[in-house]
Every structure is written in structure tokens, then in C-alpha cells.
VEXBAPA-541628 format. One record per residue (C-alpha): residue number from 1; z, x, y. Coordinates in pm, 1 decimal. Layout:
ATOM  num        zz        xx        yy
ATOM  NUM         Z         X         Y
...
***
This chain:
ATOM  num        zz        xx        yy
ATOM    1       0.0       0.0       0.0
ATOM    2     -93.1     157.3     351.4
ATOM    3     184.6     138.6     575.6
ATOM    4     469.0     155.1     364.5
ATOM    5     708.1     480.1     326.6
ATOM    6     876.6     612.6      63.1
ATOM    7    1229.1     710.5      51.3
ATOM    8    1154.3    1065.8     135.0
ATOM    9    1007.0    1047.2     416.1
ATOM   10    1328.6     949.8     583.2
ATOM   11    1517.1    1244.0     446.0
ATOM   12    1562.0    1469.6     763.3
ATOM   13    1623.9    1835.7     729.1
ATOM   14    1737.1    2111.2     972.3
ATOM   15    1809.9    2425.8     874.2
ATOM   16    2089.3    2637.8    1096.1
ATOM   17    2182.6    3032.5     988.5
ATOM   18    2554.6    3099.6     949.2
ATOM   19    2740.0    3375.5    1019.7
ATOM   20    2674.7    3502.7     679.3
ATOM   21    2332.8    3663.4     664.9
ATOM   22    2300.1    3582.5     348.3
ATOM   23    2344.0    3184.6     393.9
ATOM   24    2149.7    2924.6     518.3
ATOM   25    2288.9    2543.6     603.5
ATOM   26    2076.3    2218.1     534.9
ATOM   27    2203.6    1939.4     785.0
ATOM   28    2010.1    1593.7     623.5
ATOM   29    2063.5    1258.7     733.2
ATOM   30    2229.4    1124.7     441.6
ATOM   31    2545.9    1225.5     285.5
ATOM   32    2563.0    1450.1      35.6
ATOM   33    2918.0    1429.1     -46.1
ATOM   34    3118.7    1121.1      25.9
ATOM   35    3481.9    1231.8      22.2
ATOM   36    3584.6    1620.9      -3.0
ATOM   37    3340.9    1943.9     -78.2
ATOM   38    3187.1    2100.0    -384.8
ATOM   39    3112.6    2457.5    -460.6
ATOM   40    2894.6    2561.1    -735.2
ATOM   41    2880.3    2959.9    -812.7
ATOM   42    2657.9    2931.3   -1092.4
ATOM   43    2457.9    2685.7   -1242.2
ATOM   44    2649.5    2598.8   -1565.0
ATOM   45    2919.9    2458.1   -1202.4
ATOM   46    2647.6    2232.9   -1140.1
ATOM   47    2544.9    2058.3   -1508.8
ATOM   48    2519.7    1679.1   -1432.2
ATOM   49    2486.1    1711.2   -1063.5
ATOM   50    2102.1    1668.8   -1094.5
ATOM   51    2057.3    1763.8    -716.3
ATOM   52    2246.9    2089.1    -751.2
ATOM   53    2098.2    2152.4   -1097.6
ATOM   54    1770.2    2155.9    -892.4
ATOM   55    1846.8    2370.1    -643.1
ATOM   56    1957.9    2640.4    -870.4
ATOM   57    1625.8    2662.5   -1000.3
ATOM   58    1492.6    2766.9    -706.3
ATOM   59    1473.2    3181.5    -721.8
ATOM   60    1738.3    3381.6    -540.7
ATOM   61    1944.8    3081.8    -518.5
ATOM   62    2341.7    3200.3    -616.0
ATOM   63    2582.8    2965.1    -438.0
ATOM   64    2583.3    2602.6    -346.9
ATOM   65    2842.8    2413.7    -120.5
ATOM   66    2831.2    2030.4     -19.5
ATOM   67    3020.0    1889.5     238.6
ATOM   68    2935.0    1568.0     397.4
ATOM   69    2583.1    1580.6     505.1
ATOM   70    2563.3    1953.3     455.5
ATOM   71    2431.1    2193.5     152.8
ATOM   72    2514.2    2535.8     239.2
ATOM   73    2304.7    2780.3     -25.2
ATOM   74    2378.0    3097.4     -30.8
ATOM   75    2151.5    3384.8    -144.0
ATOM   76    2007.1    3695.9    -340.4
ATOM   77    1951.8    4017.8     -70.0
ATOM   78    1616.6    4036.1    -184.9
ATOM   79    1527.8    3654.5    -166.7
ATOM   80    1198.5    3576.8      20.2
ATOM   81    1384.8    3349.6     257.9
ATOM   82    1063.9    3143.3     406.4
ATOM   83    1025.2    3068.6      39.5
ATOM   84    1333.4    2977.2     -72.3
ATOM   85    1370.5    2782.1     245.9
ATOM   86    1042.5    2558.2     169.8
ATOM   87    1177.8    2511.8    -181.8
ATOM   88    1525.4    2396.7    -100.6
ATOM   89    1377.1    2165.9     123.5
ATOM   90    1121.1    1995.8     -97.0
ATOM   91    1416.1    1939.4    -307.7
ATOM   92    1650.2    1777.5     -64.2
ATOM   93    1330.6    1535.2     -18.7
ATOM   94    1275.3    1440.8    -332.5
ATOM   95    1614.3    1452.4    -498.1
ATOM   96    1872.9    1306.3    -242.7
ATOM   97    1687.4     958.5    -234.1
ATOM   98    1808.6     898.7    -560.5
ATOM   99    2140.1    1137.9    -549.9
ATOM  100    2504.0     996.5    -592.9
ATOM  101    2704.3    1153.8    -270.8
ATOM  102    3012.6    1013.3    -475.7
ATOM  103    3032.3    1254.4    -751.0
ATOM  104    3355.3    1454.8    -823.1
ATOM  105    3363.5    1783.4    -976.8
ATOM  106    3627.5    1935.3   -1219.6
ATOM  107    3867.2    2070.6    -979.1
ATOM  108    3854.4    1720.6    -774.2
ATOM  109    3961.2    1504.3   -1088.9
ATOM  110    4281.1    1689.8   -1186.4
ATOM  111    4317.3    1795.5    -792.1
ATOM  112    4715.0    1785.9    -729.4
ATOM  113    4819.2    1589.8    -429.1
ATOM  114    4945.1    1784.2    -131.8
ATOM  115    5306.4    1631.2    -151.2
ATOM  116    5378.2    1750.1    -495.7
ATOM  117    5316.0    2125.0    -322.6
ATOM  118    5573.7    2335.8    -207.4
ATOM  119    5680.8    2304.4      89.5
ATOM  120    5580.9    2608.6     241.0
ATOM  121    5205.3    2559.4      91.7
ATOM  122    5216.6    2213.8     249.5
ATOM  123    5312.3    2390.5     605.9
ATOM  124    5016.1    2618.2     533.6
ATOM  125    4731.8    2379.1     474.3
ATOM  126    4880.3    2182.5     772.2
ATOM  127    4828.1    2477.6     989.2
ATOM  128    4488.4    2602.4     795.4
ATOM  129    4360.7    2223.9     855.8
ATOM  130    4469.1    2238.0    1226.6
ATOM  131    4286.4    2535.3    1290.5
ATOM  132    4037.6    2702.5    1097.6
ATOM  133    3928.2    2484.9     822.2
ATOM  134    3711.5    2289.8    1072.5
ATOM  135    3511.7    2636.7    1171.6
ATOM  136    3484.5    2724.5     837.6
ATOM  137    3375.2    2383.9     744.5
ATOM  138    3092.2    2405.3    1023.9
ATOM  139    2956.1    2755.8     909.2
ATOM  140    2928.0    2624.3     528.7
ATOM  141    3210.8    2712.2     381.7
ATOM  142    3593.2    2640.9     315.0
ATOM  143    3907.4    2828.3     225.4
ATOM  144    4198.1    2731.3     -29.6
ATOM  145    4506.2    2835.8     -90.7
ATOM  146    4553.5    2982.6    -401.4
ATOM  147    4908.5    3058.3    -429.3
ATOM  148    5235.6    3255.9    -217.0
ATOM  149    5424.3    3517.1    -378.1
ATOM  150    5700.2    3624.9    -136.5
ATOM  151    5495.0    3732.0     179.8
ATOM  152    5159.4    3756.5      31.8
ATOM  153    4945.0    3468.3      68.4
ATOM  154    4607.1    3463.1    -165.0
ATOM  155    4313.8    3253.0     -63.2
ATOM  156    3989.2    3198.5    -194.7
ATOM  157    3700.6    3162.7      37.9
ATOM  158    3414.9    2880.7     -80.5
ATOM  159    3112.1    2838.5      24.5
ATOM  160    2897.9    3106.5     263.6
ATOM  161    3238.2    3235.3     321.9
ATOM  162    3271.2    3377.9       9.1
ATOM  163    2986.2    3608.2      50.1
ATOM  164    3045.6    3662.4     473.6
ATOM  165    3116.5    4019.3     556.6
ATOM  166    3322.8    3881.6     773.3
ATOM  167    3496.3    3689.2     573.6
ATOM  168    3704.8    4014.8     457.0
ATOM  169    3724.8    4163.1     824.4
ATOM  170    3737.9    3947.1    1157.7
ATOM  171    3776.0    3576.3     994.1
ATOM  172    4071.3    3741.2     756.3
ATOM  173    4238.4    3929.6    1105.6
ATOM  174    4201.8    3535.8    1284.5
ATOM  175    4373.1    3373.2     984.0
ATOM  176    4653.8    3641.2     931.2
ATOM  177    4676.9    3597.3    1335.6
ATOM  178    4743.7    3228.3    1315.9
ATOM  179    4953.6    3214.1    1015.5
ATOM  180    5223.2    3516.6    1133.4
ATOM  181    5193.6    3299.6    1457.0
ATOM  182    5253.1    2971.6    1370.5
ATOM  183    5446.9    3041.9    1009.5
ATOM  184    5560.1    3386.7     907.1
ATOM  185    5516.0    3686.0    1133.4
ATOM  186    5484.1    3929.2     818.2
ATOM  187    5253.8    3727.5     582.6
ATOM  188    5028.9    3876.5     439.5
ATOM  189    4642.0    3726.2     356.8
ATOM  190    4527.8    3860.7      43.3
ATOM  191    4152.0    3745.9     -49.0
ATOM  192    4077.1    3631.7    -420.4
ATOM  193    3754.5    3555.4    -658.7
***
């Protein structure tokens, strides 16, 4: 039928760089996840998520994250990144028509609610969510709390962040910053895989 358009062609895609060099965020008009984020590191992370199945395909592809209307994919050094680009976006046409943005990975299903935390982890993820999560949110990424031994606090980026060289330099300084600031002035941030 002439005049009539198919569900792809109102998938919108803009591509934005992140601080990583080695990332690249897809803002689309539709969410991709409804309610929290997903990161996929490899693509057995993704089996059943037909989108990010997909996208994995595509050469040089190593990390996903999803967060509301964004897919963050981060990639290979020697990726041709016009290429990859094309690719990821032919796939965000023709796969998030018929994509659930409700889907809930492992870690979501048995996620433990915040009030059965420790006190002191609940003070951090109050501070993390009132300062930096947003920022890292915006460039792709995420951070969570992995656990507090004494003063030393590991985290584990998600997302671009996991691969940013900053991640381990200037982001790390601002986080230590705000957390001996606003919670213990000797903490200590420790980064984790």
C-alpha cells in the first residue's frame, strides 16, 4: 500500500560519543528499558534478549548497556566505527519495533531491596544517587556498590564506564571526593571486575 509506514520508520536514532573513546550512545525514541538498566559483557549475558543478541553479532561489538531510551555499546580498539555504527543502527530499526523494554535480567530478579542493606551501604547509594549516578547514567554507564570492608569501598563500574580511562583516574578522584565529603573522610574507592 503507498502511503503507509512501517514501524521502523518511526524508530529515531542519534548517536552521541561518551567520554570513553571506546563507546558510542544510541538515544531512540522508544524505550529500551522500562524500569532499571541492563549490562551485557558478553553475549551468552544477552541469550533471550533478542535485541541484544543482535547487536552482539555485529563485529567489534564487546559491551552493551540499556537504560531507558539509551543503548550504550561499547567497543573493540580496532573496530571500523562508521561500520559498526551503520550496523547497530539498522538493528535498533528493525529490532526495537517488536522489542519488550520490560525484560529483567538475572541480577534484577533476585535484586535485594535497598532496606535490607546495611546501613552504611544504604547512606552510600543515597549519596552515589544524589550525585554521580545521574552523570554516569548520561555518559552510558552506571556504578554499583559491591561491598565495604572497614574503609575500603569496592565498586563496579557498568556500562562505557567500565572501559573509560577515566573511569580509574578523574571519575574515581570525584567519587572518593564526594564520599570522604559527605560520608567518611578516609574511605577508600577500590574499583572491581
Amino acid at each position: 500500500m503507498s502511503g503507509t509506514t512501517s514501524l521502523t520508520d518511526n524508530i529515531m536514532v542519534r548517536v552521541q560519543p561518551t567520554p570513553n573513546p571506546n563507546a558510542l550512545k544510541f538515544v531512540v525514541n522508544v524505550p529500551v528499558k522500562n524500569a532499571g538498566k541492563a549490562t551485557f559483557s558478553r553475549p551468552s549475558e544477552a541469550l533471550g534478549i533478542r535485541l541484544a543478541e543482535d547487536l552482539f553479532l555485529i563485529d567489534g561489538v564487546r559491551q552493551l548497556h540499556f537504560f531507558e531510551n539509551v543503548i550504550t555499546v561499547t567497543y573493540a580498539d580496532e573496530t571500523d566505527v562508521d561500520t559498526m555504527r551503520l550496523e547497530v543502527q539498522a538493528v535498533l530499526q528493525s529490532r526495537l519495533p517488536v522489542h519488550d523494554p520490560s525484560f529483567l535480567i538475572e541480577e534484577e530478579k533476585k535484586q535485594v531491596d535497598r532496606s535490607n542493606l546495611p546501613p552504611e551501604i544504604q547512606k552510600i547509594e543515597e549519596i552515589l544517587d544524589n550525585t554521580v549516578r545521574m552523570y554516569l547514567q548520561g555518559d552510558g554507564g552506571d556504578i554499583e556498590v559491591v561491598k565495604l570492608e572497614g574503609k575500603n569501598l569496592e565498586v563496579r563500574y557498568q556500562g562505557a564506564c567500565g572501559t573509560c580511562p577515566s573511569s580509574t583516574s578523574a571519575t574515581l578522584d570525584a567519587i572518593q571526593g564526594i564520599l570522604q565529603e559527605q560520608f567518611d573522610p578516609e574511605i577508600q574507592i577500590i574499583p572491581v571486575m
